[in-house]
Structures are given as C-alpha cells and as structure tokens.
C-alpha angles and dihedrals in degrees: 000000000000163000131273120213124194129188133182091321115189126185115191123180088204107293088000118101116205103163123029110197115320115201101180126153124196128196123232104263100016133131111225117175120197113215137183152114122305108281092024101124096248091117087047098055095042088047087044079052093055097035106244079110127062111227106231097209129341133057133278115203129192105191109308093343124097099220102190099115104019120104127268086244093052098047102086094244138123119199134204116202134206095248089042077234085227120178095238096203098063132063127261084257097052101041094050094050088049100096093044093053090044087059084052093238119160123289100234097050081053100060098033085052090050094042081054108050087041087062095055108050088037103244101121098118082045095056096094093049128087131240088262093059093062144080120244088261094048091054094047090054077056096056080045094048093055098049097056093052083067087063083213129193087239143016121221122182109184104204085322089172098043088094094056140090119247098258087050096048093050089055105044092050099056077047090058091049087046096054091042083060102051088036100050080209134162094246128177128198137183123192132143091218103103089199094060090044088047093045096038106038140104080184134357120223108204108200125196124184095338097312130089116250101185142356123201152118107291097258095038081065091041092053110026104026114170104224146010103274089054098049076051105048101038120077133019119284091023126244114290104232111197124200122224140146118245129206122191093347098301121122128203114204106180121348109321127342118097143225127199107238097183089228135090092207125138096244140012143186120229122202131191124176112234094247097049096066113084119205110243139161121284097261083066113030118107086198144026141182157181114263103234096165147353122220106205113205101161107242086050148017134235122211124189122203152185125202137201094289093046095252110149118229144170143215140200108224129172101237126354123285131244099248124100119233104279091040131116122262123181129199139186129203123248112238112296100342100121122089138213133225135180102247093212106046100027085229118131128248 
C-alpha cells in the first residue's frame, strides 16, 4: 500500500478551469472519501489519479513515484466505476482475471487471486455466470472483485453505489468499510452522497468548484465546518442557517431572544442543526414557525417550517406534534450548539 501526494494539482478543457490547485495529501491505508456537489471536480482528480485524465500542472505522487506521466496500468491503481464496466459476454471468473491475464501472470496465481477475492466478497457460486445472471450489487462485488486480484497501491471507487437501489446501497456500503478493513488498503472514493462519505470516511475531503473547502474526520466537519457551503453540505437534513444582523456582538434569531455571536460584524449567519433545536413554550423559544409539512421515518420525524421572515426551516423531533399544518411551533437551542458564520465572507466565527 501507499501514499498519495498531491501537490498543487490544476486541470484546464482549453480556456475552462475545473480544478485550481489541489494540495492534498493522503496516508498509506486510509479511506478518503471526496464529496461534493455535481461538477465540483471531485470525479477529475480521482481520474487524474488514476490517469484517464492529463494533469494540467502539479504533481501527482504514489508512494515515492512520481506518476505524471506513467500509464494508468503501471501506476499501481485500480480503479470501480460507477457502470462495473463488466464484458458481458464472459463469466465473473473470467472478467475479473482479465486484467491479470492480460499482464501474462501464472495461471495458477490467477486462479488462486480470483478464488480469493470471490471468497471475500462472497460470489463464488456466482464465478461460472455471466454479468447478465446477476443482481446490481452482485455485479458491483464483481467491479470490486476485480479490483482486489490486482493486489493495487491504491483503491479508487468513483460513485461505485449510485447505480443501486437504497437497500443495496446500504448494504454494499457496510460491505466497502468492511473490506478496507480486512485489506488495510489506500483507498479513494468520490460520491455526492454526504451519508456514504459520513458513514465511509477516515477523512472526508469536501470539494466546491474545483478547490477544497475542508479536510477533516467526518464528525470534526459535522460539528465545527469552516464555512457556509460546508455547514450546508455536511449532515441530513443540512444545517439551518439563519440570517440576522448583529450589533455589538450581539444576534437576534425570531423576535426577541438573543444569542452571543463573539463578533461586532454587520451581518452574520446563524446556523442550527435540526436536531439541535427542542421544542418549548413561547416565553423560551429563540425561534418559532409555521408547520408546512411532517416527514414521517419512522424513528424520527422531520418538520419543515417557515417563520415570521419566510425563511424555510426543519427539525428533527421525536414523534409528531400536536399541532395541524398552518399551526405555530416554538423551539429553543440546546447549549452551545449553534454556529456563526461571517454573512459576507461564508467564513465561521
């Protein structure tokens, strides 16, 4: 296994700029997972990674080598899509000892590599069918499969669940974590799906119109993001961010109650979590809203807002109040669990 080193990384279509100077190191066995919003860069770097893509400037480093201009089959990488990109017409055995047969290594270490892998991810009985014989998570275990008989460097899995419905994404992804942790491997991972990235991640890369705006450990982003588009981004349902004008540090969420903000700027952004607001009685509350719907999930209940400036907001509640859409809900913050934010810059407090 091995590191990834990434330094000041730029990808350019022509006069278009994509990706504006990535510096991004990766440890040797780690999960990082790069998330962000559709167009954000997160699928180029990992293909310029991999080498489908041409790196534009910068430098790109697998361990000790520097892997600019090497070719994607000599960089040590293996690489999931999104489609598995399996040969229909052969069998799982034979598609995932493809590549190695391709690379003209023995039979036998072929067949004891794809027995292997097949054990692991649980497919034997499935090694004499074809693609078209098997389910959207069985074929995925296949891409995977594939992947680990090359015994790689370093892992990369560009939006690998996205084809999959939510019970088997649920499942394959417990079945990921589970193989990073028998294989101990470097393994990179791009989704826009900020759950899998939460519930996957060593750390957790968060891209935005080609540039990184944090890195961190999955709940150092969920409780202390650095700016707005990460509050945003990180946790389900997002952040509520409400905006208020602050004098003398001083912030008024509502009509009346106040909360310090530790800053004497103009304008500020307040954000609460959902489930950090408690529903109270009016004399308490710091904000308060129109009901306008109730998600029901069963464990928990969703409740979306609107207060008294038409700002739309939700809360996480335990069951569902007693209160008809229309009707007026009020809420209070648990201690120190609302964060501030400069308006103007998106930067926190």
């Amino acid at each position: 296994m091995a590191t990834v080193d990434i330094k000041q990384v730029k990808k350019s279509y022509g006069d278009v700029d994509v990706i504006h100077g990535i510096d991004l190191e990766i440890l040797d066995g780690e999960f990082v997972v790069f998330v962000g919003p559709s167009g954000c860069g997160k699928s180029t770097l990992l293909r310029m990674i991999a080498g489908l893509e041409e790196i534009t400037s910068g430098e790109i480093k697998i361990g000790d080598r520097l892997i600019n201009d090497i070719s994607p089959s000599k960089r040590g990488v293996a690489m999931v899509f999104q489609t598995y990109a399996l040969y229909p017409h052969m069998t799982v055995y034979k598609n995932m000892a493809f590549g190695l047969k391709q690379a003209k290594t023995d039979p036998a270490e072929i067949d004891r590599r794809v027995r292997e892998a097949a054990e692991t991810l649980q497919i034997t009985e499935y090694l004499d069918r074809t693609p078209k014989a098997l389910s959207g998570g069985q074929r995925q275990r296949v891409a995977i499969g594939r992947a680990i008989v090359r015994d790689p460097e370093v892992f990369l899995f560009d939006e690998p669940l996205s084809n999959l419905d939510a019970a088997l994404r649920g499942q394959t992804r417990i079945e990921i974590a589970k193989l990073h942790e028998r294989l101990q491997a470097t393994m990179i991972y791009v989704t826009h799906d900020q759950v899998e990235a939460m519930t996957l991640a060593d750390k957790i890369v968060v891209l935005n119109k080609g540039l990184i705006e944090q890195i961190g450990k999955p709940m150092d982003l969920y409780n202390k993001p650095n700016n707005l588009f990460v509050a945003s981004f990180i946790g389900s349902p997002k952040m509520n961010l409400f905006k208020c004008d602050a004098s003398k540090g001083v912030v008024s969420i509502g009509d009346t109650k106040k909360l310090k903000a530790g800053s004497n700027a103009a304008k500020i952004t307040v954000g609460i979590r959902p489930e950090h607001l408690v529903s109270c009685q009016k004399a308490s509350s710091i904000v308060s809203g129109k009901l306008d719907l109730i998600e029901q999930l069963g464990d928990i209940v969703i409740a979306h807002l609107t207060d008294e400036n038409g700002f739309n907001f939700t809360v996480k509640m335990d069951e569902a109040p007693e209160v008809n859409r229309g009707g007026t809900l009020y809420f209070n913050l648990e201690k120190d669990r609302a964060h501030f934010f400069d308006t103007s810059t998106g930067l926190r407090i």
